[in-house]
C-alpha positions in Angstrom: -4.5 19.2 9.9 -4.2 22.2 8.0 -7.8 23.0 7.7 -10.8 22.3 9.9 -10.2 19.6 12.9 -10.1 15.8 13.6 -10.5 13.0 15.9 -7.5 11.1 16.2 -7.4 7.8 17.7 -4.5 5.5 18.5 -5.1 1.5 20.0 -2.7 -0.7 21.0 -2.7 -4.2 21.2 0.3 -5.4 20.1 0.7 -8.6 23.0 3.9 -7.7 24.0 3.6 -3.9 24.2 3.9 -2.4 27.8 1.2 0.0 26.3 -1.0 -3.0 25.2 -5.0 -2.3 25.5 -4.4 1.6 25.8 -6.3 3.9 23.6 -4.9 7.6 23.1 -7.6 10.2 21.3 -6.2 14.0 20.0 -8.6 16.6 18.7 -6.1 18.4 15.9 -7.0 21.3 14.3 -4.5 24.3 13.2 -5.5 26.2 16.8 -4.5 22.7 18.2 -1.6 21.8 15.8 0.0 18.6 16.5 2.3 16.1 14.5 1.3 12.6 15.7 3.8 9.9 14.8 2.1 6.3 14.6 4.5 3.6 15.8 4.1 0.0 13.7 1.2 -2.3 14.6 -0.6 0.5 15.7 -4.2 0.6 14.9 -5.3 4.3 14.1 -7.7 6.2 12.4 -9.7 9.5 12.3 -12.8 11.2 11.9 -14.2 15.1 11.2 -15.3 16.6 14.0 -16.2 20.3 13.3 -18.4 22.0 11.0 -15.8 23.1 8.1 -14.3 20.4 6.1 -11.2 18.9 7.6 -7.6 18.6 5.5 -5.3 16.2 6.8 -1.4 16.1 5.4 -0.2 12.5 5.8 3.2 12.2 5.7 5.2 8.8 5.7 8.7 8.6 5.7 8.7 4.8 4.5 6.6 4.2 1.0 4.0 1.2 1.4 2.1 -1.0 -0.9 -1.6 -0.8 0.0 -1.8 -4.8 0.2 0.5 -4.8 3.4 -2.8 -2.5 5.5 -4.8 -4.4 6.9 -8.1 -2.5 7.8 -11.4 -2.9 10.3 -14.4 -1.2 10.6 -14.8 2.0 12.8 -17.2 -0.5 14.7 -14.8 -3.5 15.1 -15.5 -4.8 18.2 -11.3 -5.4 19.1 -11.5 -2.5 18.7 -12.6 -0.7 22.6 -13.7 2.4 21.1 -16.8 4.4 20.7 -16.6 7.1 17.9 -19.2 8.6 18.6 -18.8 12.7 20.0 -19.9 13.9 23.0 -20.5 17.4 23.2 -19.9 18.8 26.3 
């Protein structure tokens, strides 16, 4: 994230994954500068979360054809995950 910062969220539930059902959530920004790297079969996405606009760099090392994705809804119930923010 370059500009502005993000909700990143990461779900496994690959069946055989020792990691299977665990969700993992990084707020990224460039005061909180992190390079996430999404193993396969891992379901991800992200969100805005500030007030500026946010600018992501995605980076892939492997080029893919946008029929192998498969995609859900940010409210997909499989999916154990609320996006909602709470401000604390």
């Amino acid at each position: 994230v370059i500009h502005g910062e993000i909700k990143f969220v990461l779900f496994d539930d690959r069946p055989e994954s020792p990691t299977r059902g665990e969700i993992q959530e990084f707020f990224i920004s460039p005061e909180n500068y992190m390079l996430v790297t999404v193993p396969p079969l891992i379901w991800n996405g992200f969100k805005c979360v500030g007030t500026k606009t946010a600018i992501v760099a995605n980076c892939a090392t492997v080029a893919h054809s946008p029929g192998e994705l498969e995609r859900r809804p940010a409210s997909d119930q499989g999916i154990p995950y609320d996006w909602a923010l709470e401000h604390r």
